[in-house]
C-alpha positions as CSV (number, residue, x, y, z in Angstrom):
1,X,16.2,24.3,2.8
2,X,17.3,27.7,1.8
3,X,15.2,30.6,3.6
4,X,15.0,32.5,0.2
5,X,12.7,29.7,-1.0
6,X,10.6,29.7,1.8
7,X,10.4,33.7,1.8
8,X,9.6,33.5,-2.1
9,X,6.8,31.4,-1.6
10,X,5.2,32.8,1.3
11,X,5.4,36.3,-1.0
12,X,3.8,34.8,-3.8
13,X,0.8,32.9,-1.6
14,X,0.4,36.4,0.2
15,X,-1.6,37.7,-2.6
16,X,-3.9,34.7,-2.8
17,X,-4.4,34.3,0.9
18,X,-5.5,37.8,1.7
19,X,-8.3,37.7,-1.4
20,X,-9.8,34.9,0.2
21,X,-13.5,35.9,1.6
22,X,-13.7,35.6,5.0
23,X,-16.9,34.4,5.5
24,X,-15.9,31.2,3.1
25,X,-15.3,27.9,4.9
26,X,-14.5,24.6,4.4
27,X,-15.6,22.8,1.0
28,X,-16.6,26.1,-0.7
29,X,-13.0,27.9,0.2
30,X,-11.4,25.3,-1.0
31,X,-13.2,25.3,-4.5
32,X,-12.7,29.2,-4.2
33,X,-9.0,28.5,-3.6
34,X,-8.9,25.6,-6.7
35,X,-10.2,28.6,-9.0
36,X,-6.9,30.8,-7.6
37,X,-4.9,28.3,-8.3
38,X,-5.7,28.0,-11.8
39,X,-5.4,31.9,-12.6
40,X,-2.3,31.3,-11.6
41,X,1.0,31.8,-13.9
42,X,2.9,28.9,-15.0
43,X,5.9,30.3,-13.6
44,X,4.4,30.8,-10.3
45,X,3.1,27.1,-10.4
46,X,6.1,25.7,-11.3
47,X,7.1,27.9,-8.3
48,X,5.2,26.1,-5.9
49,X,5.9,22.9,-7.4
50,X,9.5,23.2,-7.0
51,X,9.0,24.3,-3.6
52,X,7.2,21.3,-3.0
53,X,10.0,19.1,-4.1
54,X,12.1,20.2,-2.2
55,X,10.3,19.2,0.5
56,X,9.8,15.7,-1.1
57,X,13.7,15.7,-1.8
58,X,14.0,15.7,2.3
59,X,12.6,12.5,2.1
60,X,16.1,11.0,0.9
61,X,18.1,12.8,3.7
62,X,16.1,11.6,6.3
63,X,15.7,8.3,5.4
64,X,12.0,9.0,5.5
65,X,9.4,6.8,4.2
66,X,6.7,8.9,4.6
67,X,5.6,12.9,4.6
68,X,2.9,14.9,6.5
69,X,1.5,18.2,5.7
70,X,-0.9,20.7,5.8
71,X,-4.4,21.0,8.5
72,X,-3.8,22.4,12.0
73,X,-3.1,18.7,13.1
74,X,0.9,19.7,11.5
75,X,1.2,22.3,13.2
76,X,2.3,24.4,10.2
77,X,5.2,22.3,9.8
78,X,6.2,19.1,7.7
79,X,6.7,15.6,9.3
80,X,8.7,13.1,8.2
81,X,8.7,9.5,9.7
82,X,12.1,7.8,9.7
83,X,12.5,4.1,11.2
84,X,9.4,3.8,12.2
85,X,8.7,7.4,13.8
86,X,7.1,10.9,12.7
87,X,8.6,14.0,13.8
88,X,8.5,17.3,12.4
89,X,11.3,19.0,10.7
90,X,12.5,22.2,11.8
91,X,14.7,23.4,8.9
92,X,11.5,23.0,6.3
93,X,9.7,26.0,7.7
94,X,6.4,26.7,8.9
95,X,3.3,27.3,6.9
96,X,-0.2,28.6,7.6
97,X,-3.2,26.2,7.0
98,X,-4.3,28.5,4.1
99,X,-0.8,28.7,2.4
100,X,-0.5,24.3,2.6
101,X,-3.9,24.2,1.0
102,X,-2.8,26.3,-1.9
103,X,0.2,24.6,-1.9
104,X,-1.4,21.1,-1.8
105,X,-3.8,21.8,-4.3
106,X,-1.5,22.9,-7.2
107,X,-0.2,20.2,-7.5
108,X,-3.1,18.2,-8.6
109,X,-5.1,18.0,-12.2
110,X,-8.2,19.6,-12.9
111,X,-10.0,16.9,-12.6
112,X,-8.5,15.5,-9.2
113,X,-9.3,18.6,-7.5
114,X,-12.9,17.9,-8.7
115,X,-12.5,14.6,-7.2
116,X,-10.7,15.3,-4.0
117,X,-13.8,18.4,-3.3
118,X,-16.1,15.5,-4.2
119,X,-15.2,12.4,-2.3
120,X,-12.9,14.7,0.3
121,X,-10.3,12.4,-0.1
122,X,-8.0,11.5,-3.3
123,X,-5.4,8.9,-4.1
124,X,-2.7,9.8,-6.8
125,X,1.0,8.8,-7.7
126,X,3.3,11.4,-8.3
127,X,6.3,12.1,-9.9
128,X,9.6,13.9,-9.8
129,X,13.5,14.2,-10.2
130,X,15.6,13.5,-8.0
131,X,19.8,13.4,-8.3
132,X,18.8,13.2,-11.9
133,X,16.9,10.4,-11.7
134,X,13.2,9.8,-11.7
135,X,11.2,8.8,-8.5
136,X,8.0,8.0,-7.8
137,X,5.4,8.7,-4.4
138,X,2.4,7.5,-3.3
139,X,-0.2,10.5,-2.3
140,X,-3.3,10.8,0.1
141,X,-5.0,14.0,-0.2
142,X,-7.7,14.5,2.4
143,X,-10.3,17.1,4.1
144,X,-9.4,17.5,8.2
145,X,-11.7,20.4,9.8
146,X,-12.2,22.1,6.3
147,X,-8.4,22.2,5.2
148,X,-6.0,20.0,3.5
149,X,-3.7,17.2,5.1
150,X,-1.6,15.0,2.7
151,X,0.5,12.0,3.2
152,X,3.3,10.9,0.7
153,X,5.7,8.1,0.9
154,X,8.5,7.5,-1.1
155,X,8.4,4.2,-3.7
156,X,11.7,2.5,-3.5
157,X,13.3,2.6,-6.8
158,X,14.5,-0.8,-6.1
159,X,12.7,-3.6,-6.1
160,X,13.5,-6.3,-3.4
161,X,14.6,-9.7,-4.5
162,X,12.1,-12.3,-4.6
163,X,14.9,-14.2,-2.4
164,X,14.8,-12.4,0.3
165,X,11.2,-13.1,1.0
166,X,12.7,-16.4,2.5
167,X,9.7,-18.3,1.1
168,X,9.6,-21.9,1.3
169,X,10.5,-23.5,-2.2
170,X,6.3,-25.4,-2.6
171,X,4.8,-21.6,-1.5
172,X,7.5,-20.0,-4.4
173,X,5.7,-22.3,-6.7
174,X,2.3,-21.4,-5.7
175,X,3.5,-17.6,-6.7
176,X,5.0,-18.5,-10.2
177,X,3.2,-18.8,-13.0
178,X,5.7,-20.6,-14.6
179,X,4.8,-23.6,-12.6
180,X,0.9,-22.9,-11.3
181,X,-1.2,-21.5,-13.9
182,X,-4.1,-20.1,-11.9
183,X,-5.1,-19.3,-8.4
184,X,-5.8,-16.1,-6.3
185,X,-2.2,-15.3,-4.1
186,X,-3.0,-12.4,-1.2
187,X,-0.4,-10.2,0.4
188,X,-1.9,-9.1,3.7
189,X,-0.9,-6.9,6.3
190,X,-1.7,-3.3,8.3
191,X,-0.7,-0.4,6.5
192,X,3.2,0.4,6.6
193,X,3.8,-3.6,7.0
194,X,5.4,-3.8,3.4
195,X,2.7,-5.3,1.4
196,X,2.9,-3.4,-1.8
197,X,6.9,-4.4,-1.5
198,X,6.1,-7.9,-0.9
199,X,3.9,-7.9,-3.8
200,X,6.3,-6.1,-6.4
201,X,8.9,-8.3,-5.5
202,X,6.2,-11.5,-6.4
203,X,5.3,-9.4,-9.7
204,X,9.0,-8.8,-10.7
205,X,9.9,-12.8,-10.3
206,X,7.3,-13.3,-12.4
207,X,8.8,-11.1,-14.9
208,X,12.2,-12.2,-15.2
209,X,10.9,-16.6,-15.6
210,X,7.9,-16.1,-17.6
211,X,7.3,-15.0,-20.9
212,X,3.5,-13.4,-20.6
213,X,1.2,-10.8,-20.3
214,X,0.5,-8.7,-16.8
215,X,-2.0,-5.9,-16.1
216,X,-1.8,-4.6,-13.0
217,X,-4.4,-2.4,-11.3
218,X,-3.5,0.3,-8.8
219,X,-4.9,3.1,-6.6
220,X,-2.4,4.5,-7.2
221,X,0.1,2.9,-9.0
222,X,3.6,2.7,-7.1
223,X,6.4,0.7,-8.6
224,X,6.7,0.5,-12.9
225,X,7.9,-2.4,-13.9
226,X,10.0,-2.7,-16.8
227,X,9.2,-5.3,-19.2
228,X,11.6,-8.1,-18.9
229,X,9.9,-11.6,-20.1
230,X,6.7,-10.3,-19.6
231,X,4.4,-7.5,-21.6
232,X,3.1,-5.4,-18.6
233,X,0.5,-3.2,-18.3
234,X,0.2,-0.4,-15.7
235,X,-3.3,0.7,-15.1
236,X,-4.5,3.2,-12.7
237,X,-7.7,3.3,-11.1
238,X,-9.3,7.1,-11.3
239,X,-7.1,7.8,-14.3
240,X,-6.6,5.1,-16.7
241,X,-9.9,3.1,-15.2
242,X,-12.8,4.0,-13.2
243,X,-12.4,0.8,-10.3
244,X,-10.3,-2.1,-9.5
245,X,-13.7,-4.1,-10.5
246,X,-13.9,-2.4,-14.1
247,X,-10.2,-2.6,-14.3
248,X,-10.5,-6.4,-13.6
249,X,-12.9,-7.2,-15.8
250,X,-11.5,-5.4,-18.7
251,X,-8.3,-7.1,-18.5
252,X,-10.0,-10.9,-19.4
253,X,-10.6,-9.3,-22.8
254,X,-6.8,-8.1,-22.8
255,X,-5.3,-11.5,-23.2
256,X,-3.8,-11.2,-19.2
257,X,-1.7,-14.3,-17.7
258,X,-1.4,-12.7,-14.6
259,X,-3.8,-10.0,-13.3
260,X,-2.9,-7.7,-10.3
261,X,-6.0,-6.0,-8.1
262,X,-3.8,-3.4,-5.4
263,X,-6.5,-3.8,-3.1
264,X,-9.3,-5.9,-2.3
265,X,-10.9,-3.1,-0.4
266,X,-14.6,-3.5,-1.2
267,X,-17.3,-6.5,-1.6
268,X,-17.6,-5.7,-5.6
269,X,-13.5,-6.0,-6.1
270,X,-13.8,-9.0,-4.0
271,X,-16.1,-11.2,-5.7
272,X,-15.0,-9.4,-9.1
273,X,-11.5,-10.9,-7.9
274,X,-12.6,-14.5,-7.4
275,X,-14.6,-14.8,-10.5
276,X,-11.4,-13.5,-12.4
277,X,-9.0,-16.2,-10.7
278,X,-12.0,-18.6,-11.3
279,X,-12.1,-18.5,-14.7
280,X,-8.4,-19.5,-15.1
281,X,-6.2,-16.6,-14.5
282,X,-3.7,-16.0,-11.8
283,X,-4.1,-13.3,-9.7
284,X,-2.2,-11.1,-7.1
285,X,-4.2,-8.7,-4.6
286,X,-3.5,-7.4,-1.1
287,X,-5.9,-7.0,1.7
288,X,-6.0,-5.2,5.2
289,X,-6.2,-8.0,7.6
290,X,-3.1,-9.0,10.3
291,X,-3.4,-12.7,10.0
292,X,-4.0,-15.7,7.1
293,X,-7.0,-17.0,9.5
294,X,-8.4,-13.3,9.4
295,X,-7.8,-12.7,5.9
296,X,-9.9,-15.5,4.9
297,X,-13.0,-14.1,8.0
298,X,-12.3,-10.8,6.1
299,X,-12.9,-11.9,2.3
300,X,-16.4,-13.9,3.5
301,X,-17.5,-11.3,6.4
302,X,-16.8,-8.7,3.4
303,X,-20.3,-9.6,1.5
304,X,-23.7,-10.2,2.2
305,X,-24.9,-13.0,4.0
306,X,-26.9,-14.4,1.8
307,X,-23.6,-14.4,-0.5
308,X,-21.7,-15.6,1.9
309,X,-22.1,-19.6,1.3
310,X,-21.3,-18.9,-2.5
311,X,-18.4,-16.6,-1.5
312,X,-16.6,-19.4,1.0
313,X,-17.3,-21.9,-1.9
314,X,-15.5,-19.9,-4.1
315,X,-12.8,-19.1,-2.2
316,X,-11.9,-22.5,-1.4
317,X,-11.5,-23.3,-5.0
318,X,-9.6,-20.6,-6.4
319,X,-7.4,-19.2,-2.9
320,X,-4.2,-20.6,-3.5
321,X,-1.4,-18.6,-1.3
322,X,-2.2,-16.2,2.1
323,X,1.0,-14.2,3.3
324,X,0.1,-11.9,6.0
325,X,2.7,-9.6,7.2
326,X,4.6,-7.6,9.3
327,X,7.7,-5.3,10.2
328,X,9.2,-5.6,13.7
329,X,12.0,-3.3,14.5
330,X,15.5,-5.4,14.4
331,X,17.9,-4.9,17.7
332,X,19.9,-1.9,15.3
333,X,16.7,-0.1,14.6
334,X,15.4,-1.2,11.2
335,X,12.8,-3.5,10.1
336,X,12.6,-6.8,9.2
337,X,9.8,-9.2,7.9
338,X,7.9,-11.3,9.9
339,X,5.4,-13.1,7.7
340,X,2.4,-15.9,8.3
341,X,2.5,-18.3,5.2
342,X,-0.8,-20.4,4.3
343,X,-0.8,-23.0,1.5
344,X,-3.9,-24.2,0.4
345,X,-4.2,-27.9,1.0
346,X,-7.1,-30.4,1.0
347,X,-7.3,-30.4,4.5
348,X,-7.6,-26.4,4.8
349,X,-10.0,-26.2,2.0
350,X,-12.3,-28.5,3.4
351,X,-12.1,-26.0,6.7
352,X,-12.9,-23.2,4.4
353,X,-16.0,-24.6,3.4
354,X,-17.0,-25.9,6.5
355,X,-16.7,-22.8,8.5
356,X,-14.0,-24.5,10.7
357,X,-11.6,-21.7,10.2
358,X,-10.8,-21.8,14.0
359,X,-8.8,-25.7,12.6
360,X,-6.8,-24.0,10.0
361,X,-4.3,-22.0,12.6
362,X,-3.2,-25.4,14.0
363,X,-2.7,-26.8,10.1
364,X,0.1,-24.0,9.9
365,X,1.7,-24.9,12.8
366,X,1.9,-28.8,11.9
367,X,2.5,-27.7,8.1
368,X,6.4,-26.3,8.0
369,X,7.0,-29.5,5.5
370,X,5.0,-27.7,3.2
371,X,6.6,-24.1,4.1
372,X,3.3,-23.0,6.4
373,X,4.4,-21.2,9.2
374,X,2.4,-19.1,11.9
375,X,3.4,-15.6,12.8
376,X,4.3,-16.7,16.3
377,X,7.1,-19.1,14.6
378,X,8.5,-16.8,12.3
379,X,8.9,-14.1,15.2
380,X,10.2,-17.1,17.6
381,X,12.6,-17.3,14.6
382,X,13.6,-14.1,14.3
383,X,14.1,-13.9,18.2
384,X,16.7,-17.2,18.6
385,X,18.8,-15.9,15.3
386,X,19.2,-12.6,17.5
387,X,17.2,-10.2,15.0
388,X,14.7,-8.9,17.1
389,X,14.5,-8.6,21.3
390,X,11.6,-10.9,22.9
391,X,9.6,-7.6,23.8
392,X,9.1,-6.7,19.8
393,X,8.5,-10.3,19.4
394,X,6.1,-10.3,21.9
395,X,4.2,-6.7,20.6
396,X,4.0,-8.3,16.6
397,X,2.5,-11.5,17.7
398,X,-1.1,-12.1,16.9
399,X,-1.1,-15.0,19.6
400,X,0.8,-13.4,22.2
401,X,-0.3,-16.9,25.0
402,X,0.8,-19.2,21.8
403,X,4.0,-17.3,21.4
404,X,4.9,-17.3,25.6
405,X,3.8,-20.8,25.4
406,X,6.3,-21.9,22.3
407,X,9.5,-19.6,23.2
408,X,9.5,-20.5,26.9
409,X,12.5,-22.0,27.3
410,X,14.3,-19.4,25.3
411,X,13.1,-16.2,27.3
């Protein structure tokens, strides 16, 4: 980055930071500092914005997928993680905790500085140019020890073929609504395992063999799709809707084929989620869990228990496809997917609602005729075709005595 830029905004933040009262801290310097910020001139805004994007723009030359910023934990200076790990950057500069919260919070609305002082934490998409081009990132805005932190990572302007996934032609079925009109399909996974990539590249299939209608709910939203066979509608919770649950239940009066809920994250989105597929739709959503088994535990555990029967019930009619996920590092250093498959059958239903789920991990292993797999075969996979060594196969796995047991003769 050029130095000039760096001087320039440290000269213009000097002002600010030395009005500051020092006996402000935390939550009401912050609001003190949101009211600086919007004294400010446009030109000095744009300042800081620019500045800011340039630090974004590092992103691309560092093959980074995420950015870090701001709160003592930085160390006044910006992180990027590349193939898998964070480090900071030492061409970017270095920055006082004061001067990143300044800088953080210009670059949010009016009303999401509200929120983030609020709930101490804010989810936003943001936009920028890049080489000419548009790109889009995914923010988290958050309070550590009274200052700012943020996290930003790049949204690929590409979206993967559905192909690639290597799903199994009855589980690519299950995911198109040109031949399965209904059902609830889940993308699952830990944060940074690919889901949101997963899932566009589901959405975008969808698109190009179907001639419908597909609102999709986000917090934030990441990847815009371009209308190919399908009317699309991009709706973002906190800006274009108060909740996933709202946004759900607004689309069945929107004429919606397929509806998309970015996270299952809470009991309300969860049975909002499985009324919506029950009543005929098909719907996409994502959840936190590591495993298919898990993500089924999770969805029940998630509500009350006197909801709980009602809930399994439920979910055993309307669940139709589980892909729980993850990205092991290949022998050349990048990433590859490693994925769990579930398909729901007769037999795993019946589990479902008989609380046998400990019955439905053995159904995937017996099931590859149907293109079930277990996480411990696809990493065995990965391992025999040379992808991956046997010690990142052996970190990934969720059953790391079922995968010793089933690539024993190969190690």
């Amino acid at each position: 980055m050029d130095q000039s830029l760096i001087d320039n905004v440290h000269h213009l933040l000097s002002p600010i930071v030395n009005k500051i009262p020092d006996t402000l801290f935390g939550i009401e310097r912050q609001q003190y500092m949101s009211g600086q910020i919007t004294e400010l001139t446009d030109a000095d805004r744009n300042t800081l914005r620019s500045f800011l994007n340039s630090l974004l723009a590092r992103m691309k030359e560092n093959d980074a997928s995420d950015i870090d910023m701001g709160s003592a934990g930085c160390r006044g200076k910006i992180w990027y993680r590349a193939q898998g790990e964070k480090n900071p950057d030492s061409q970017m500069g270095e920055y006082t905790d004061t001067e990143m919260d300044l800088i953080l919070l210009n670059i949010l609305m009016d009303q999401q500085r509200e929120a983030l002082i609020k709930d101490r934490n804010m989810d936003f998409s943001y936009s920028m140019e890049l080489n000419g081009k548009p790109v889009r990132l995914r923010g988290d805005m958050y309070f550590d020890l009274g200052h700012l932190g943020l996290n930003m990572r790049m949204i690929g302007d590409e979206i993967r073929p559905f192909s690639s996934l290597g799903l199994h032609p009855e589980i690519a079925k299950a995911c198109s609504l040109k031949h399965t009109k209904k059902g609830l399909v889940l993308v699952t996974g830990i944060t940074g395992s690919g889901k949101s990539s997963t899932l566009d590249a589901i959405i975008d299939a969808n698109n190009q063999t179907s001639n419908a209608h597909i609102v999709i709910i986000g917090s934030p939203i990441e990847q815009v799709h371009k209308p190919k066979g399908c009317l699309i509608r991009h709706r973002e919770v906190g800006a274009d809707v108060h909740s996933f649950k709202e946004g759900a239940i607004q689309a069945l009066r929107q004429d919606p084929d397929i509806i998309v809920i970015g996270e299952m994250r809470d009991p309300e989105t969860i049975i909002t989620a499985l009324e919506v597929t029950d009543s005929g739709h098909k719907v996409f959503s994502t959840l936190h869990t590591s495993s298919t088994v898990e993500s089924v535990d999770r969805i029940i555990g998630e509500v009350p228990a006197d909801e709980q029967n009602r809930v399994r019930e439920r979910l055993a009619d309307v669940l139709s496809v589980v892909i729980s996920q993850k990205l092991p590092r290949t022998l050349d250093g990048k990433r590859c997917l490693a994925k769990e498959v579930l398909l729901m059958t007769p037999p795993i239903r019946a589990a479902i609602k008989n609380n046998n789920l400990d019955e439905i991990y053995q159904m995937l292993q017996q099931s590859s005729a149907l293109g079930m797999v277990t996480l411990e075969q696809d990493l065995k996979r990965l391992f025999e075709e040379k992808k991956i060594s046997y010690e990142e196969a052996l970190a990934n796995a969720n059953n790391k005595k079922r995968f010793k047991e089933i690539v024993k003769v190969n190690a």
